[in-house]
TIBAMI-644533 format. One record per residue (C-alpha): x, y, z; residue number from 1. Coordinates in nm, 3 decimals, always signed. Layout:
<pts>
+---------+---------+---------+-----+
!       X !       Y !       Z ! num !
+---------+---------+---------+-----+
!       X !       Y !       Z ! NUM !
...
+---------+---------+---------+-----+
</pts>
This chain:
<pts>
+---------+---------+---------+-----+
!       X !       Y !       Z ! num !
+---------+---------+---------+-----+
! +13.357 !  -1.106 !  +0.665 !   1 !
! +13.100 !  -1.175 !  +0.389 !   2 !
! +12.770 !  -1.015 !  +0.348 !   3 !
! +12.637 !  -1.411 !  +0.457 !   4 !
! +12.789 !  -1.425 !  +0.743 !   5 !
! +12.670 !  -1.047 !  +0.890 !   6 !
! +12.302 !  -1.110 !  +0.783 !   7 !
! +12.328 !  -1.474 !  +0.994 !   8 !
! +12.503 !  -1.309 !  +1.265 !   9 !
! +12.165 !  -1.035 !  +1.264 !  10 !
! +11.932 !  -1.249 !  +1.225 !  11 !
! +12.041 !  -1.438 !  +1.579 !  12 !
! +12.093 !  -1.098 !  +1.724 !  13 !
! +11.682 !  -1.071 !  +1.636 !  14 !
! +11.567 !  -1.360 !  +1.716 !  15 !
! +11.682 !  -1.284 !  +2.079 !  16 !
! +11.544 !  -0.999 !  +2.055 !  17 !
! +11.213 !  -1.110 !  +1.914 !  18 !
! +11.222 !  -1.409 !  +2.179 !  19 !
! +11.251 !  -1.131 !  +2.485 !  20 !
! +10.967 !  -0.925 !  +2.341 !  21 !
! +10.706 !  -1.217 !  +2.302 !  22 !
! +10.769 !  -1.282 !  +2.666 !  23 !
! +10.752 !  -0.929 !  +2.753 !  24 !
! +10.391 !  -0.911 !  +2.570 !  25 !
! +10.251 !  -1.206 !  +2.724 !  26 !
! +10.244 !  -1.057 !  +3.073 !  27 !
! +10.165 !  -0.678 !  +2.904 !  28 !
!  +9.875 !  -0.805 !  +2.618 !  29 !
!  +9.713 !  -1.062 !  +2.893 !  30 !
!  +9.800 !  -0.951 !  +3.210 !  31 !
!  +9.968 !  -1.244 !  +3.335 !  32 !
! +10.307 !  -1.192 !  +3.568 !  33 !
! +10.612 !  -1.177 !  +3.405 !  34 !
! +10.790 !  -1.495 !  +3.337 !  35 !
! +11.127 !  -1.380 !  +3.457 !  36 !
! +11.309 !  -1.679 !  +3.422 !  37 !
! +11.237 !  -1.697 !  +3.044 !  38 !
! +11.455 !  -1.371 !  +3.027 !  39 !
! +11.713 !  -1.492 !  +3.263 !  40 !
! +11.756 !  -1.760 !  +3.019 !  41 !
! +11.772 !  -1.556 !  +2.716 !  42 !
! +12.047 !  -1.413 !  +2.884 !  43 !
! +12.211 !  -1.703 !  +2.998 !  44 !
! +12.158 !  -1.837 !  +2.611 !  45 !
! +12.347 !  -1.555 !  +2.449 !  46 !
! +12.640 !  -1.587 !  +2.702 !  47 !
! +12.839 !  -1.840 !  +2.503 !  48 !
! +12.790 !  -1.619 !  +2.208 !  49 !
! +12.999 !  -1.346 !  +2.362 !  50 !
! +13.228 !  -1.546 !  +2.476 !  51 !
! +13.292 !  -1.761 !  +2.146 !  52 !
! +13.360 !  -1.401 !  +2.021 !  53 !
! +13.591 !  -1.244 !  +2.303 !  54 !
! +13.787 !  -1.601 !  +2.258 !  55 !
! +13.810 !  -1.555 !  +1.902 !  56 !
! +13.931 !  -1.174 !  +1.911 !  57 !
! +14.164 !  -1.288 !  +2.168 !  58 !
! +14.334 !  -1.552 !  +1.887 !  59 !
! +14.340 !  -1.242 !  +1.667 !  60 !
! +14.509 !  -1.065 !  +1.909 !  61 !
! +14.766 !  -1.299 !  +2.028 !  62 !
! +14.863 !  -1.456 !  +1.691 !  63 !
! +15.058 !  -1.160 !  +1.563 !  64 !
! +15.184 !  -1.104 !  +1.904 !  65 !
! +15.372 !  -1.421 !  +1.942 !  66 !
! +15.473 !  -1.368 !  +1.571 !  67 !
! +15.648 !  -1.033 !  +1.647 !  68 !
! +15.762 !  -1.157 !  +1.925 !  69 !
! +16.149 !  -1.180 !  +1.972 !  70 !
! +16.266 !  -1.518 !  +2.086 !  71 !
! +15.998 !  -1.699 !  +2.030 !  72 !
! +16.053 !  -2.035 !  +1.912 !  73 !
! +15.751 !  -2.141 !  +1.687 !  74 !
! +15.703 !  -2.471 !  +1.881 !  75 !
! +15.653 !  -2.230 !  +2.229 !  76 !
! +15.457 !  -2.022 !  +2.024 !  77 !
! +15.184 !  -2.304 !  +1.888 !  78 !
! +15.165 !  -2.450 !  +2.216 !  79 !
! +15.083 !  -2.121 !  +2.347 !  80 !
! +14.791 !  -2.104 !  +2.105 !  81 !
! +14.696 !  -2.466 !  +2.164 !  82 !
! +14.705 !  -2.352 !  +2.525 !  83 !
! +14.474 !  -2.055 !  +2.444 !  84 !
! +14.242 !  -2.241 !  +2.196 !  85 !
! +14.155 !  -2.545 !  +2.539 !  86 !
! +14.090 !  -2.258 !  +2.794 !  87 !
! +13.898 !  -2.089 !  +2.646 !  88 !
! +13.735 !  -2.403 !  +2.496 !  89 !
! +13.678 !  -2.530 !  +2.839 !  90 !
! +13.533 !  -2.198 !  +2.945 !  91 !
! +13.302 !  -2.170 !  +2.696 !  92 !
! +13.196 !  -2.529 !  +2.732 !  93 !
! +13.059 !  -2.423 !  +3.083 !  94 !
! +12.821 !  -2.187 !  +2.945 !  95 !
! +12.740 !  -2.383 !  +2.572 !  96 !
! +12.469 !  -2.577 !  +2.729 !  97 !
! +12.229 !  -2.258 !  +2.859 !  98 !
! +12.191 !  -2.208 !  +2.456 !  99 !
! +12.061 !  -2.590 !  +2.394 ! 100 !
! +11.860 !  -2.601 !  +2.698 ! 101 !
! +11.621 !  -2.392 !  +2.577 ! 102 !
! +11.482 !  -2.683 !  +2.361 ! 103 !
! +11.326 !  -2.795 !  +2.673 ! 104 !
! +11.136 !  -2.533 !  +2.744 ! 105 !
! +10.885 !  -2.679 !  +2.484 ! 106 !
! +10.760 !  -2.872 !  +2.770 ! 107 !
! +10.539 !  -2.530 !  +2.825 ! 108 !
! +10.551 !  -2.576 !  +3.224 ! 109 !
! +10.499 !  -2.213 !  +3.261 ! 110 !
! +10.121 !  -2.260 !  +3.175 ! 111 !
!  +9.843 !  -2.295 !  +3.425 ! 112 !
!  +9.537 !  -2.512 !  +3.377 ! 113 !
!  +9.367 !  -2.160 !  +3.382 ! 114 !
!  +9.597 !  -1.931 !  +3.184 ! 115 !
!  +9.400 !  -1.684 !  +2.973 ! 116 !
!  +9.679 !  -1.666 !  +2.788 ! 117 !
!  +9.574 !  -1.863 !  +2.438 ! 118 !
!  +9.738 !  -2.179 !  +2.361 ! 119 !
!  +9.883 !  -2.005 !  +1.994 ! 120 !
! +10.057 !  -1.732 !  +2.169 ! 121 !
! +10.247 !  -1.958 !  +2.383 ! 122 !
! +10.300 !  -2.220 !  +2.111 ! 123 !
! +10.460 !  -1.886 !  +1.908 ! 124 !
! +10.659 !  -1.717 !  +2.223 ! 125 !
! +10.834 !  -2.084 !  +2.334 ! 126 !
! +10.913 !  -2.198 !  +1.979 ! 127 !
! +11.089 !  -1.872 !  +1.924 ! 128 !
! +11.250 !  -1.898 !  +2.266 ! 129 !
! +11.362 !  -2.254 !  +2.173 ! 130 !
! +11.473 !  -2.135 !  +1.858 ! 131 !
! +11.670 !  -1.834 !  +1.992 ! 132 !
! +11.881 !  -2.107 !  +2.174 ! 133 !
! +11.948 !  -2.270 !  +1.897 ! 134 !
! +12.103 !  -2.036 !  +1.720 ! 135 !
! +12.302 !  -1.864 !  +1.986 ! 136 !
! +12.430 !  -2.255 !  +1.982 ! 137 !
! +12.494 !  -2.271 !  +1.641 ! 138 !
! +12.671 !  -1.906 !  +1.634 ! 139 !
! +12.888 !  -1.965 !  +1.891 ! 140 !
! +12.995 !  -2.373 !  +1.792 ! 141 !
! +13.054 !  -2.183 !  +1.466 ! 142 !
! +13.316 !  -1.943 !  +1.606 ! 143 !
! +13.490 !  -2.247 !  +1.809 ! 144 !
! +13.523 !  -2.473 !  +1.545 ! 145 !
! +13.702 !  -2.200 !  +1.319 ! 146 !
! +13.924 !  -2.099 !  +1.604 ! 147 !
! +14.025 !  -2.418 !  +1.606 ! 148 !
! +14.057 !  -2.466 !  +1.218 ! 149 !
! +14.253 !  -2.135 !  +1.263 ! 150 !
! +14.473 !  -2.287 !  +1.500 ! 151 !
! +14.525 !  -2.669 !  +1.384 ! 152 !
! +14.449 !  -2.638 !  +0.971 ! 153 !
! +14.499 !  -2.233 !  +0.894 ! 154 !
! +14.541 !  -2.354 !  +0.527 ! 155 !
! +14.328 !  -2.578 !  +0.434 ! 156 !
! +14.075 !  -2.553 !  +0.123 ! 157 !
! +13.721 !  -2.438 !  +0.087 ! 158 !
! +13.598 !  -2.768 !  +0.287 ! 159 !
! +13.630 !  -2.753 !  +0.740 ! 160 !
! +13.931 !  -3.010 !  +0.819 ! 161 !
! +13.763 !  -3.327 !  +0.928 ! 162 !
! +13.946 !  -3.307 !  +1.275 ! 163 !
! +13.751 !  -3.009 !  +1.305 ! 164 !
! +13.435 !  -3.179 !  +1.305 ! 165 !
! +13.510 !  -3.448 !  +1.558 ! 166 !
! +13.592 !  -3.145 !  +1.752 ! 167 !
! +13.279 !  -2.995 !  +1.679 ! 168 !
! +13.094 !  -3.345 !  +1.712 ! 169 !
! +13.241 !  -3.381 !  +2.079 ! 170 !
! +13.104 !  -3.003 !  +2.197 ! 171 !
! +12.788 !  -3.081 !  +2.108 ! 172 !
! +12.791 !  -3.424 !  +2.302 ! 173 !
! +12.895 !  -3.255 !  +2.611 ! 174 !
! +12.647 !  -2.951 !  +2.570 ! 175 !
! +12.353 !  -3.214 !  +2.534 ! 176 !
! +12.528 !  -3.378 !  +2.846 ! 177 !
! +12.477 !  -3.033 !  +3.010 ! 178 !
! +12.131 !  -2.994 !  +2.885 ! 179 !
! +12.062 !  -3.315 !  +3.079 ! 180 !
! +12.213 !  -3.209 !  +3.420 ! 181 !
! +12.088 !  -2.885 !  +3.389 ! 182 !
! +11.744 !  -3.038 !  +3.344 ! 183 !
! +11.699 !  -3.329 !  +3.534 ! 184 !
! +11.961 !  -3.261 !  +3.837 ! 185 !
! +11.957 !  -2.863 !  +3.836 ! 186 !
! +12.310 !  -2.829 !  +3.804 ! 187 !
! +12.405 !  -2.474 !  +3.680 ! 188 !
! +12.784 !  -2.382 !  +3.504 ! 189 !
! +12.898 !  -2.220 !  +3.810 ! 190 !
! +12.820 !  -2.598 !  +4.016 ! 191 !
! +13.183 !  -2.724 !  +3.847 ! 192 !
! +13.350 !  -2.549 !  +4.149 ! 193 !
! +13.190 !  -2.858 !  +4.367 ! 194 !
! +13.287 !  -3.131 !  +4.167 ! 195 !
! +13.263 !  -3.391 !  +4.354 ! 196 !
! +12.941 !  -3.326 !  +4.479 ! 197 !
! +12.810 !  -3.344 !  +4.112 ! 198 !
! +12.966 !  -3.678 !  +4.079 ! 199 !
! +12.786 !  -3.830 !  +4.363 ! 200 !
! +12.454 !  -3.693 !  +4.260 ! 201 !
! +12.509 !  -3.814 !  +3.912 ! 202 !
! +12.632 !  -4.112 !  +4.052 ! 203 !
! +12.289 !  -4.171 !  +4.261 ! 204 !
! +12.046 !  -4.068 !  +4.015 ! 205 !
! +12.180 !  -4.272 !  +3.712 ! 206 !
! +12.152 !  -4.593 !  +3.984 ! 207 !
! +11.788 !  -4.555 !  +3.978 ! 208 !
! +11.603 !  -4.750 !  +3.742 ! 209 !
! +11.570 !  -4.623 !  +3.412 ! 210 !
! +11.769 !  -4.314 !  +3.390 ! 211 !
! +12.096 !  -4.456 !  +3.254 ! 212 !
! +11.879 !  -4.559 !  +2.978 ! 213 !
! +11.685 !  -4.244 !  +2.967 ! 214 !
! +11.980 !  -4.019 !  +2.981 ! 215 !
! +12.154 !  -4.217 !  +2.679 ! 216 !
! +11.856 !  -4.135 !  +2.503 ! 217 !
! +11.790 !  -3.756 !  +2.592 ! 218 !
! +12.157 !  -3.650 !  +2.515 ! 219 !
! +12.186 !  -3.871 !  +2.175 ! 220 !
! +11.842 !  -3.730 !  +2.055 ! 221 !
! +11.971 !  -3.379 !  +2.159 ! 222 !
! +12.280 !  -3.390 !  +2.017 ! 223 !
! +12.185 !  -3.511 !  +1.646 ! 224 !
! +11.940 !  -3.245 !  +1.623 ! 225 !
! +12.188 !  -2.965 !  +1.696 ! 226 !
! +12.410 !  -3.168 !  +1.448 ! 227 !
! +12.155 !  -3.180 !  +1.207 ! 228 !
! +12.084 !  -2.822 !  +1.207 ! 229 !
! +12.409 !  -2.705 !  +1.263 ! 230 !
! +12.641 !  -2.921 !  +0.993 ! 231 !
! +12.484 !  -2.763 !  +0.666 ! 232 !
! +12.491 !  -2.399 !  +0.852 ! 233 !
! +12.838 !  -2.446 !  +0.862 ! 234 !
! +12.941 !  -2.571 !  +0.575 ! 235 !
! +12.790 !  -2.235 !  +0.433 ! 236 !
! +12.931 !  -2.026 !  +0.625 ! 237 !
! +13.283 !  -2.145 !  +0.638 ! 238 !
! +13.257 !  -2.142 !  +0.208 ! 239 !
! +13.173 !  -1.773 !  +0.276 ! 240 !
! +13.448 !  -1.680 !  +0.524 ! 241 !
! +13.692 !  -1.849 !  +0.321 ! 242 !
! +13.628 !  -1.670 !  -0.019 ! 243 !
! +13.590 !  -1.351 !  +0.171 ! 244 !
+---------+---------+---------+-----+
</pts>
């Protein structure tokens, strides 16, 4: 792994951290209550994170497995990694979203008409937090998309497949989809066990007036700024991890 890729891999690790401590200070430097569920999302940001990585080590893992493996045809043993690669796909999918949805935290509900806590701290603590889900999102897309290079395009050039990217392209759709239901319906990754209780309140509150619209909107907008940020990112880091 290049010396790139570790510093970017840091540099999320402290902007977690930093995010966690600005929310920890606001309730210590002003004495305002602790705004738990801040943290709780922190948390629930870097989740994907691990789990982009545990999915990835597992690929490691497996690969050589099924190639030592005696008897193992090597059509049984690519759909067994193309098996691998959409579970664990799937499962991260249910968490990718928490990492996103901190961009609407900007919305700064957590202040009070009241708050001694001044307007530039809060501006400073939220961005961060915002940020902090952004690049737990951008860290752990990155790791998904190469397990999938890995899997569908081990040896291609110094340039991400383009299948890769509509791959890519469609993860970020559905996390801005998530960002929405998380948001506006207050559906949380562990709600997919009820599934057809989501559909009917999706079904109901799209029928009102507006939100079809509205939702169009909020998820396009959403995902093209995750694209935006995350396409160059990548492109840099893959040149790295490919001449490393």
């Amino acid at each position: 792994m290049s010396v790139a890729i570790l510093v970017a891999v840091a540099a999320v690790v402290v902007m977690n951290l930093y995010a966690a401590v600005l929310v920890w200070l606001r309730a210590a430097v002003y004495g305002v209550t602790l705004y738990r569920p801040m943290l709780v999302n922190i948390g629930l940001s870097a989740i994907p994170v691990f789990a982009a990585v545990l999915a990835i080590a597992g690929l490691f893992v497996l690969t050589p497995v099924l190639s030592a493996a005696a008897g193992v045809s090597v059509g049984l043993s690519i759909g067994i990694l193309w098996g691998y690669l959409v579970v664990g796909t799937l499962l991260w999918l249910l968490f990718f979203p928490n990492s996103i949805y901190l961009i609407t935290e900007l919305n700064f509900s957590h202040r009070r008409d009241d708050d001694p806590v001044p307007l530039w701290f809060d501006i400073v603590q939220t961005l961060t937090l915002t940020l902090s889900g952004i690049a737990n999102a951008v860290l752990s897309l990155a790791v998904v998309q190469t397990g999938f290079i890995l899997i569908a395009a081990p040896n291609q050039g110094t340039l991400p497949p383009s299948g890769s990217w509509i791959f890519a392209a469609v993860l970020i759709v559905l996390g801005a989809v998530g960002v929405y239901l998380g948001r506006y319906l207050r559906f949380n990754s562990w709600d997919v066990r009820h599934p057809a209780g989501m559909l009917r309140k999706l079904s109901a509150h799209l029928r009102q007036r507006g939100k079809a619209l509205e939702s169009g909107g909020f998820v396009l907008t959403h995902a093209l700024l995750i694209s935006v940020v995350y396409t160059p990112l990548y492109l840099l880091a893959y040149a790295g991890f490919v001449s490393a």
